[in-house]
C-alpha positions as CSV (number, residue, x, y, z in Angstrom):
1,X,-156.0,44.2,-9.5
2,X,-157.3,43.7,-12.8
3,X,-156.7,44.6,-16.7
4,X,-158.5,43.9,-19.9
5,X,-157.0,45.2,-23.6
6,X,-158.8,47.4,-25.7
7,X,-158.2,48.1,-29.4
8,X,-159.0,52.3,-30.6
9,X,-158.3,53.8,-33.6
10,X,-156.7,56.6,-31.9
11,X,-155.2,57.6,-28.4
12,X,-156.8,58.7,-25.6
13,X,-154.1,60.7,-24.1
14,X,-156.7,62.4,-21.2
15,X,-159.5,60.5,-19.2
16,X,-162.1,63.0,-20.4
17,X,-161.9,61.4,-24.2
18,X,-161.0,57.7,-23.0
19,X,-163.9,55.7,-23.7
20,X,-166.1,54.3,-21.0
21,X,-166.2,50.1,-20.8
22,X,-168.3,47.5,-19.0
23,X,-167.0,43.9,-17.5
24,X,-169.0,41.2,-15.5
25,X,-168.8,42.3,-12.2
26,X,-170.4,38.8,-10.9
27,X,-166.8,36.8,-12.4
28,X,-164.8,39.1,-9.9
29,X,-167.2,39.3,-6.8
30,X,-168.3,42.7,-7.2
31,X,-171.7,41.9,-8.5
32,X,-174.2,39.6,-8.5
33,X,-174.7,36.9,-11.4
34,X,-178.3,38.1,-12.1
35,X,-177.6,41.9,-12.1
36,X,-173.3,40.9,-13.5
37,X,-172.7,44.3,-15.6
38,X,-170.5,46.6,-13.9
39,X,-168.9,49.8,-15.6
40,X,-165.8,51.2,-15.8
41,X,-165.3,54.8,-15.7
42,X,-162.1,56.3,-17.2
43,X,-160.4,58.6,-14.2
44,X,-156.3,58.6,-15.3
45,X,-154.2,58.3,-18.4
46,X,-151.0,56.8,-18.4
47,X,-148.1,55.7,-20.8
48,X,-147.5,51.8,-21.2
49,X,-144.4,51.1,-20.6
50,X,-144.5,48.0,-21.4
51,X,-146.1,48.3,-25.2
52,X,-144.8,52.3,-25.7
53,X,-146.1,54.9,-27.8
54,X,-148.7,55.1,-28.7
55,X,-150.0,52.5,-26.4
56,X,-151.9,53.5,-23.0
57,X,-153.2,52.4,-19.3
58,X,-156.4,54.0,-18.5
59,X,-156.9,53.7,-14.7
60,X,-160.8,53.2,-14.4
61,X,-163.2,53.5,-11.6
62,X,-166.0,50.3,-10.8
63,X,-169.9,52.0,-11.0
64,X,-173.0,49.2,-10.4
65,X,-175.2,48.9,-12.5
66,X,-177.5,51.7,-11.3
67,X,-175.0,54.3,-11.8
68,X,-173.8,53.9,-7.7
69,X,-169.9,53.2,-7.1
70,X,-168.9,50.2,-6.2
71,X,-168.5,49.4,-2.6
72,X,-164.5,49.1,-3.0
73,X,-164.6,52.3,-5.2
74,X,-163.0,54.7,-2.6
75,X,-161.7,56.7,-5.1
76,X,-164.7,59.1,-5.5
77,X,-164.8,59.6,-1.5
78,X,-161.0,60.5,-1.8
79,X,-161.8,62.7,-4.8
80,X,-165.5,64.3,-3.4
81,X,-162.7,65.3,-0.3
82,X,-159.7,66.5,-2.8
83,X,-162.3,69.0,-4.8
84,X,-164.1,70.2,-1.5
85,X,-160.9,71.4,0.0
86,X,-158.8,72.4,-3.2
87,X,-158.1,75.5,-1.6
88,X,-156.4,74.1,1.0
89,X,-153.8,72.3,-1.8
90,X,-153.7,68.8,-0.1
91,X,-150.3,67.3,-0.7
92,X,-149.6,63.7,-0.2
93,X,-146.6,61.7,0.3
94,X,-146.9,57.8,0.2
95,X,-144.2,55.2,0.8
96,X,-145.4,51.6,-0.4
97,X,-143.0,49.3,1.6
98,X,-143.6,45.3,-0.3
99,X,-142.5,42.0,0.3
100,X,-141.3,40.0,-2.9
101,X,-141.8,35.8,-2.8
102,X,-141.0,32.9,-5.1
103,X,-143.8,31.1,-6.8
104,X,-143.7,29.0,-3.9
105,X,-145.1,31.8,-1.3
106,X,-141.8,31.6,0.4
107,X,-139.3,34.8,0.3
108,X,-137.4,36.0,-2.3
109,X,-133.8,34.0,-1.5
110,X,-134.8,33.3,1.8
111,X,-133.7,29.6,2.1
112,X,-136.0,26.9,0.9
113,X,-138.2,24.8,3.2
114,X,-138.8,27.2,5.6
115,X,-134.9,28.7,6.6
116,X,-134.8,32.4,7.2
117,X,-132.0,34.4,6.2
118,X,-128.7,34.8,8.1
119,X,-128.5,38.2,7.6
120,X,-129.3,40.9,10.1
121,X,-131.9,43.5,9.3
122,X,-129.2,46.7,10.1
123,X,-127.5,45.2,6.7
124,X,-130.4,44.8,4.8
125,X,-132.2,48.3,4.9
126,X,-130.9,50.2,2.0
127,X,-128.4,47.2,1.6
128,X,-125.7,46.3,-1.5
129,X,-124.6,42.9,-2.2
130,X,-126.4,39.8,-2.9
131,X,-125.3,38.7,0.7
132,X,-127.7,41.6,2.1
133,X,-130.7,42.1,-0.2
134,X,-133.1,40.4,-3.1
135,X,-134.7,41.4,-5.9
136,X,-133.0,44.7,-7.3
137,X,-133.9,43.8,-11.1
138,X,-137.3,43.9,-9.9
139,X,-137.2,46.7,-8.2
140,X,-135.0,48.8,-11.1
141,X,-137.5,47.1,-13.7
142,X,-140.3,48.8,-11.5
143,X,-138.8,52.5,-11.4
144,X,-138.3,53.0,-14.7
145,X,-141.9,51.9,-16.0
146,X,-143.3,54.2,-13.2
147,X,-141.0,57.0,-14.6
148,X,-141.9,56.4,-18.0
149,X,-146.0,55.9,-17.4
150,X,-146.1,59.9,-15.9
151,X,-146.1,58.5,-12.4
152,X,-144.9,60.9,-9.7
153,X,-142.3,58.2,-8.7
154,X,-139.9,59.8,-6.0
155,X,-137.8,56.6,-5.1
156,X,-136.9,53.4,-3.8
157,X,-134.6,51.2,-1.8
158,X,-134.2,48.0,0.4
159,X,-136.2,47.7,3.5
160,X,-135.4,46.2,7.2
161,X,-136.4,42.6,5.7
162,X,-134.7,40.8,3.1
163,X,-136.4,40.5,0.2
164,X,-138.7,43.9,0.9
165,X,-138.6,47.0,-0.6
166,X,-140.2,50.3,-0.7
167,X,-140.8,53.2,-3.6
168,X,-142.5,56.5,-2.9
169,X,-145.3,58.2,-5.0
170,X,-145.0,62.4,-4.8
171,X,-144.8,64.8,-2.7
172,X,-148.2,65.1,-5.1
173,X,-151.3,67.2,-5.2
174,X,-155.0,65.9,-4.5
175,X,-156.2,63.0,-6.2
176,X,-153.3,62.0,-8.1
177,X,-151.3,61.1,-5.4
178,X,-153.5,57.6,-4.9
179,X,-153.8,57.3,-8.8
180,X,-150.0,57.6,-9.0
181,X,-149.7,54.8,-6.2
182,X,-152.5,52.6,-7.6
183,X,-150.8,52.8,-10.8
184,X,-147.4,51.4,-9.7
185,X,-149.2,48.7,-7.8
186,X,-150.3,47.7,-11.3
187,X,-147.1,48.2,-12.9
188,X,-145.5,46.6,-10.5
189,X,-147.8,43.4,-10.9
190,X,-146.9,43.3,-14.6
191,X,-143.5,43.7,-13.6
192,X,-143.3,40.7,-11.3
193,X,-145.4,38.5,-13.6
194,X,-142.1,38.6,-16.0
195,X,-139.9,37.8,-13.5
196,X,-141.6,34.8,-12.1
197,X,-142.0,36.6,-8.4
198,X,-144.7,37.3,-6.5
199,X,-145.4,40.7,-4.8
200,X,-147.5,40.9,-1.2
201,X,-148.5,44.0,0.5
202,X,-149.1,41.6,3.6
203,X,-148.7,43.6,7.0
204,X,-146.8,40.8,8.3
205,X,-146.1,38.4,5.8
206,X,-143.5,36.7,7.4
207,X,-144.9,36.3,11.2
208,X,-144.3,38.4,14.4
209,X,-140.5,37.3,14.6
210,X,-140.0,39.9,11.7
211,X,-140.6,43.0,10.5
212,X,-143.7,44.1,8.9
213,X,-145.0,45.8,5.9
214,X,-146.5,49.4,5.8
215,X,-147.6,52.3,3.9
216,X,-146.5,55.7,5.7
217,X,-148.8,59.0,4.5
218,X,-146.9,62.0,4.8
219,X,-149.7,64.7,4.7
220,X,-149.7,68.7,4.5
221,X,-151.9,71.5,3.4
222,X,-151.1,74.7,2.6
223,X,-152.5,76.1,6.3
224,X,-149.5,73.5,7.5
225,X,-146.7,74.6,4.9
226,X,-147.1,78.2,5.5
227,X,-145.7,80.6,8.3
228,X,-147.1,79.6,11.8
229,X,-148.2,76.5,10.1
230,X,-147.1,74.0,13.3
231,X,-150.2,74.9,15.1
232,X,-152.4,74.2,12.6
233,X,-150.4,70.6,12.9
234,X,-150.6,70.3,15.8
235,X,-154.6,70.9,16.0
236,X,-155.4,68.3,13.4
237,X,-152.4,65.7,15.5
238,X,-155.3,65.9,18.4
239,X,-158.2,65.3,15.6
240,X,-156.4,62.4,14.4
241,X,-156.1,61.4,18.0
242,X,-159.6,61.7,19.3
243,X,-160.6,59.7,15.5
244,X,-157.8,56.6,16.2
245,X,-159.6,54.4,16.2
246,X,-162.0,55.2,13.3
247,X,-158.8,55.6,11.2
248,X,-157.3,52.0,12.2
249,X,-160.4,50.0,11.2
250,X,-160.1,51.2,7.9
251,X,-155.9,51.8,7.6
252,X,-155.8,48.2,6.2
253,X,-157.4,45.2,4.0
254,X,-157.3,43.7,7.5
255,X,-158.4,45.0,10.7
256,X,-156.2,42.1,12.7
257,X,-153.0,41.8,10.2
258,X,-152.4,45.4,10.7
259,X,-152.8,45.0,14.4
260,X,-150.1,42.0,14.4
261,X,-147.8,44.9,12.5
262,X,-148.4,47.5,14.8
263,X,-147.2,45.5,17.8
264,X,-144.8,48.4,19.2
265,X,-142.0,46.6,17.7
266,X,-139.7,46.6,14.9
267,X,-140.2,50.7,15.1
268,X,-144.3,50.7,15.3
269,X,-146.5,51.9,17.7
270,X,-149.0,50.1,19.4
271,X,-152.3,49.5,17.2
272,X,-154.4,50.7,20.2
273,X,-152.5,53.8,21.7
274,X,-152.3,56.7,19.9
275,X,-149.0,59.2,19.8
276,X,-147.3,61.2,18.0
277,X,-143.5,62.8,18.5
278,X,-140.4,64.7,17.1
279,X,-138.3,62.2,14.9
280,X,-139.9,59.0,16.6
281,X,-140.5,56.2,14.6
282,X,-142.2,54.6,17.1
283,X,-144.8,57.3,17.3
284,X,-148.5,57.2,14.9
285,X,-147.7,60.1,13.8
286,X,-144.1,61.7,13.3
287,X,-142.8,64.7,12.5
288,X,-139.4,65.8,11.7
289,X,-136.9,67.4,13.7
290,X,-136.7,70.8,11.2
291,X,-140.7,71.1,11.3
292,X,-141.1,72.4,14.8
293,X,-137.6,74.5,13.9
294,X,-139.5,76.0,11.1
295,X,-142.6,76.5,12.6
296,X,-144.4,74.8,9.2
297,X,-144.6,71.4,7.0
298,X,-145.8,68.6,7.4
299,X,-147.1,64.7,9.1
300,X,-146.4,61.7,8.8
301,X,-149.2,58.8,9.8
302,X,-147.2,55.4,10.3
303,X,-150.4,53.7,10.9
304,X,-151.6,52.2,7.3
305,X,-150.7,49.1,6.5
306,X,-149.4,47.7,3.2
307,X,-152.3,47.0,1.6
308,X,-154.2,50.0,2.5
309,X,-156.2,51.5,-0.1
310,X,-154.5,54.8,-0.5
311,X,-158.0,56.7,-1.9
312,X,-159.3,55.7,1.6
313,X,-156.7,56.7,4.0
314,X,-155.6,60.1,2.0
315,X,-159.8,60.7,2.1
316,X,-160.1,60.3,6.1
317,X,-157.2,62.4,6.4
318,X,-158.5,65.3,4.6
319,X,-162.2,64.5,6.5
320,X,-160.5,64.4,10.3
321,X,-158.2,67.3,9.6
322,X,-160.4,69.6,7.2
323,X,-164.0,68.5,7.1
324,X,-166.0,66.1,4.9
325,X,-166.4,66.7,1.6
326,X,-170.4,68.4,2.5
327,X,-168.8,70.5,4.4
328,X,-147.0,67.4,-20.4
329,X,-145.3,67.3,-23.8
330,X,-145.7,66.2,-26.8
331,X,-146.5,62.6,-27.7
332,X,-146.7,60.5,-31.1
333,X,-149.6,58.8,-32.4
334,X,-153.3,60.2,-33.5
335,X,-154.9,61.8,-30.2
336,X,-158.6,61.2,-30.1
């Protein structure tokens, strides 16, 4: 990710008055050097937690030159989807599980040249005590500049591995789900930075003897949340199904480091085979115990990897299970 400071004489509290920009696209590989001037296009407004009121992040989309989006902008496929089927309220649900390192690309209090901690994973996952877990100042540093920035920050808590974590963006509607979860990847970067660790989204960071790193998509519409809602579920399980494989080629930076997660271990399913069950974490797709009660709710995809690019994965969920897109408060300072 990427930042640059600008100076206003005023506040751009919304995206629709926050001032386009331009950057050389050729410095970052996104452009080439004779044809370098990329735009950014204001999309989200959030508050800095880092230099308060009446300071601002404005999350920004890449256009080329020729008024095209970039080829990593998936935001305006996940947004073209969001506003084609906003009658079907889209709700998303995203767990970002992370890995924290030292400087030296080792983990987080895992024993220096190349130990592994004594601890068993049972203690770690939502574990207390130095013994059992790393990095809690980060991660407490983390939720409250999500809580203050407007994000729709839901949680967190120690994963299987020591030294990873997890926090969860919404249960949120259309679009801002991803700009909520691209936001505290940001955050979280400028977090890190002042305490000297680094953060990787790495599907398997630390190699096949351990657990990996994920990004589970819990995903209903309003068909699914209402009465009789299961077999609408269940008809867009058997889309996702016959579309697996689409999905998994783009469910991660990496087609192969998500495949080395999804070895059918450490509660994954394989990267090939498709399923889906009641309360089995070792299913692509799971759904809770009280859905099927209920007869309504909604999915969970345990396929994307870590660093998945949320706009993608929520946009090919809405285009399997719906149809492509063709188809507060008061604040100080002077608002622009």
């Amino acid at each position: 990710m990427r930042c640059k400071d600008r100076i206003l004489n005023c506040t751009p509290y919304s995206a629709d008055v926050a001032p386009g920009w331009a950057f050389d696209g050729s410095s970052c590989g996104q452009a080439a050097t004779d044809n370098s001037d990329t735009s950014l296009k204001p999309c989200a407004v959030y508050r800095d937690p880092f230099r308060l009121e009446p300071h601002v992040i404005v999350l920004a989309e890449v256009y080329m030159g020729d008024g095209s989006a970039a080829p990593t902008n998936h935001r305006k496929f996940c947004n073209d989807l969001c506003e084609a089927h906003k009658a079907e309220e889209p709700w998303f649900g995203l767990e970002q599980e992370y890995t924290m390192l030292d400087v030296d690309g080792w983990g987080l209090g895992w024993p220096k040249g190349g130990g592994f901690p004594a601890v068993n994973y049972e203690f770690s996952y939502c574990g207390v005590g130095a013994k059992y877990i790393a990095g809690r100042d980060v991660s407490e540093a983390h939720s409250k500049c999500c809580l203050y920035a407007g994000c729709d920050f839901e949680g967190t808590n120690a994963e299987v591995m020591f030294a990873c974590w997890e926090w969860q963006i919404g249960t949120t509607i259309g679009i801002k789900a991803p700009d909520d979860m691209w936001m505290s990847r940001f955050l979280m970067s400028r977090v890190a930075e002042d305490y000297g660790v680094v953060i990787t989204y790495h599907p398997k960071p630390m190699g096949p003897k351990h657990p990996g790193v994920g990004m589970h998509h819990n995903f209903s519409t309003k068909r699914m949340r209402s009465d009789g809602g299961y077999k609408f579920i269940e008809e867009c399980i058997k889309k996702l199904e016959q579309n697996h494989m689409k999905h998994m080629k783009r469910y991660g930076a990496d087609e192969q480091t998500n495949r080395m997660r999804l070895s059918g271990k450490f509660e994954t399913a394989p990267f090939d085979k498709f399923s889906w069950g009641i309360a089995n974490r070792k299913a692509s797709i799971r759904l809770q115990r009280n859905i099927k009660e209920k007869g309504k709710g909604f999915m969970e995809d345990r396929r994307p990897a870590g660093d998945c690019d949320p706009y993608l994965v929520c946009g090919l969920l809405m285009d399997t299970c719906l149809g492509s897109a063709g188809s507060g408060g008061s604040r100080g300072g002077k608002k622009c």
